[in-house]
C-alpha positions, 0 to 999 in steps of 0.5 A: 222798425215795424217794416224790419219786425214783418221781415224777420216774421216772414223769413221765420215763416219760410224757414218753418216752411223749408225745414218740413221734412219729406219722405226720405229726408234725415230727421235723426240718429241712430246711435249704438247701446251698451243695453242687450236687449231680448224678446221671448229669451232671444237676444236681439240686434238693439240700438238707441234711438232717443233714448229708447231701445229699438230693433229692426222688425226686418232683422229679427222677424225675416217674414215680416208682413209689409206691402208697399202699395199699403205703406204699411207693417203689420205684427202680432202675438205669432210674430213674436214666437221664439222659435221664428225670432233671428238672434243677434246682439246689441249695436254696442261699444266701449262707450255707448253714443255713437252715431251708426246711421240715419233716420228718415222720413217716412210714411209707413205705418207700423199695427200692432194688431189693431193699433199704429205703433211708433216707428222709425225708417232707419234706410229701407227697414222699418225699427221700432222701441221695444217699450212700445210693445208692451207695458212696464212690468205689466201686461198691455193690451197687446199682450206684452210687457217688458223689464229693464235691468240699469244693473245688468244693462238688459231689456227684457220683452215678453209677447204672449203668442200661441204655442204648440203644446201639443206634445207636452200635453200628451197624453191628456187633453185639455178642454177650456171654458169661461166661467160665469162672468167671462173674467177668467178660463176654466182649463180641464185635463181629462184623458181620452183614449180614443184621442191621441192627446194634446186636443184642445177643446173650447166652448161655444161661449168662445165665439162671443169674443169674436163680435168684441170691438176691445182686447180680451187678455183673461187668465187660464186656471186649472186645478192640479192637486187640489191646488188651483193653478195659473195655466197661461193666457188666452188672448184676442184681439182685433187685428189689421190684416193684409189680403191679397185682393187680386192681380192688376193688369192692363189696367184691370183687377184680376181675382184670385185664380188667373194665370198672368205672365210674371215676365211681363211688367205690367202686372201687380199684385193689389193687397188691401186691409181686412180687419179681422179677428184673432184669438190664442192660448198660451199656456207654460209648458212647466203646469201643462205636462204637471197638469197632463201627468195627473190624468189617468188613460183608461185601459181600452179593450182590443176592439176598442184599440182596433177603433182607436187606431183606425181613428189615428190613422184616418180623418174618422168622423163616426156618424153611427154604431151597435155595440154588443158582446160579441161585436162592434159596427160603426158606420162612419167616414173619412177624409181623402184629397179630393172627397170623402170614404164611407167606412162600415166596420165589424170589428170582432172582441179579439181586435180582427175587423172587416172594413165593407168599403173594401168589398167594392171597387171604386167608380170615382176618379179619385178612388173614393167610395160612398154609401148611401141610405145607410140605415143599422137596425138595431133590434135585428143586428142588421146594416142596410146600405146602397153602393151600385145596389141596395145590401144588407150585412148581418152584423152576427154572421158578417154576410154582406148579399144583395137585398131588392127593398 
């Protein structure tokens, strides 16, 4: 009896060894639904997997971040922008059940930012259960909540992402701060004429969240009437990020910047993990433009238009100015492809202005030009400078002429 006992022990043993599932084995089913499923509004192809709701992140996100050499998918709040998810509808029939496909075994991981979620190998494509991306009715960690309907049949996925509200917010802009005890965002709208509207402004006690190890999800309120009102979310979180390291070849890293021979086989991109951090706004559209159409853009005055519209049209940084009744000078510069110009402006009260840089042709390849040793003074409206020679502009005349200093 004893030697019939140890038998049947060690065939149990070879059996729990047998069934251990390898890479590519079929662990499971995939089964259709009668439950529509959305996220951020757009209807999404579902299936039912254990019970669960899953979506292909292949089908509905087209540039999902995968590598193969890392085995692994990475997601976050951007991921999930409406305007980049592909629409589609539920695997679903007359009756809910049927087996459509296979699981395998897999050892490719899914991040959600930071943080391995659950998944599924249904054939090549990587599915995951929208349950696991956000909380019951309340937000997780990750931003994200979602609702069910058992009336309706519907699941409902909401990610926080970072939008563009760049045009709802014209023409105000908007400038965020944390209050005290860094629970909460003060939003602010203010208008600036000299701005085009919809610039965003965030405090230096921002970067703080950046040395965070958790999560930061806090509230961004802002007041509209008297009334304080919930504006959005700002989020951050530390996130896996895949970084392309170089180009192996021949047995060689190659760094970013080589040419290589796509034609031949030898060659390999090499991607590693890079942990970093990432933070955003998301704030509703409704509160922004109500929010925006409260702020009052004062009237600019024709120099000041003049200014302003040199601003627009060039990547203007002023470093310097005299204003007077007659006139205003602002020294300042631009941005260019391949430099920077400096720009010395005269601009009369009646908007006409004189730009110096175009007194001089250029000596660089590229066309910049660059002052240097610019000096205003301001007692005796004067601007010195040095291009091939030192000048000096009498700002009340506007006569440019050489100078020996």
């Amino acid at each position: 009896m004893k030697k019939i006992l140890i038998i049947v022990a060690i065939m149990c043993g070879l059996v729990g060894i047998s069934v251990q599932a390898a890479n590519g084995d079929v662990i499971g089913h995939i089964y259709s639904t009668d439950i529509r499923a959305y996220i951020n509004g757009v209807e999404v192809c579902s299936y039912n997997i254990g019970g669960r709701t899953v979506a292909v992140l292949e089908d509905i996100m087209p540039d999902v971040n995968y590598r193969d050499e890392l085995r692994a998918l990475t997601m976050y709040g951007y991921s999930f922008n409406p305007d980049y998810i592909s629409e589609g509808e539920a695997e679903h029939s007359l009756i809910s059940g049927n087996i459509i496909g296979d699981i395998y075994e897999t050892d490719i991981k899914a991040y959600m930012y930071d943080a391995e979620i659950p998944s599924y190998n249904i054939g090549g494509k990587t599915a995951v259960a929208l349950e696991d991306l956000g909380g019951f009715k309340e937000y997780n960690e990750y931003g994200g909540r979602y609702f069910y309907d058992d009336n309706k049949r519907t699941l409902t996925l909401e990610i926080l992402y970072g939008k563009n509200i760049h045009n709802a917010l014209r023409p105000a802009n908007l400038k965020f701060t944390l209050n005290d005890d860094k629970s909460k965002v003060n939003a602010e709208f203010y208008g600036d004429p000299f701005l085009v509207g919809g610039n965003t402004d965030f405090g230096e006690e921002f970067a703080d969240f950046e040395n965070k190890e958790n999560s930061v999800m806090l509230p961004v309120m802002t007041t509209i009437g008297g009334e304080e009102k919930q504006l959005g979310w700002y989020v951050g979180h530390k996130r896996k990020n895949i970084e392309f390291i170089g180009i192996m070849m021949g047995g060689q890293l190659l760094t970013n910047g080589y040419a290589v021979d796509e034609e031949k086989d030898d060659f390999k991109e090499v991607y590693d993990f890079a942990d970093d951090y990432i933070s955003f706004v998301y704030l509703f559209d409704d509160v922004v433009k109500e929010g925006s159409g409260t702020v009052i853009i004062p009237e600019l005055s024709a120099r000041d238009k003049t200014l302003r519209d040199f601003l627009w049209h060039h990547v203007f940084y002023e470093k310097d100015r005299l204003e007077t009744d007659g006139y205003l000078f602002v020294y300042g510069s631009s941005a260019s492809t391949h430099g920077a110009n400096a720009h010395l402006l005269l601009i009369q009260n009646d908007g006409s202005y004189h730009d110096y840089r175009s007194d001089f042709k250029s000596v660089s390849l590229h066309g910049e030009i660059w002052f240097d040793n610019v000096s205003i003074d301001k007692d005796n409206e004067k601007c010195y400078f040095r291009y091939d020679k030192d000048y000096i502009i009498d700002l009340q005349t506007g006569e440019m002429k050489e100078v020996n200093l």
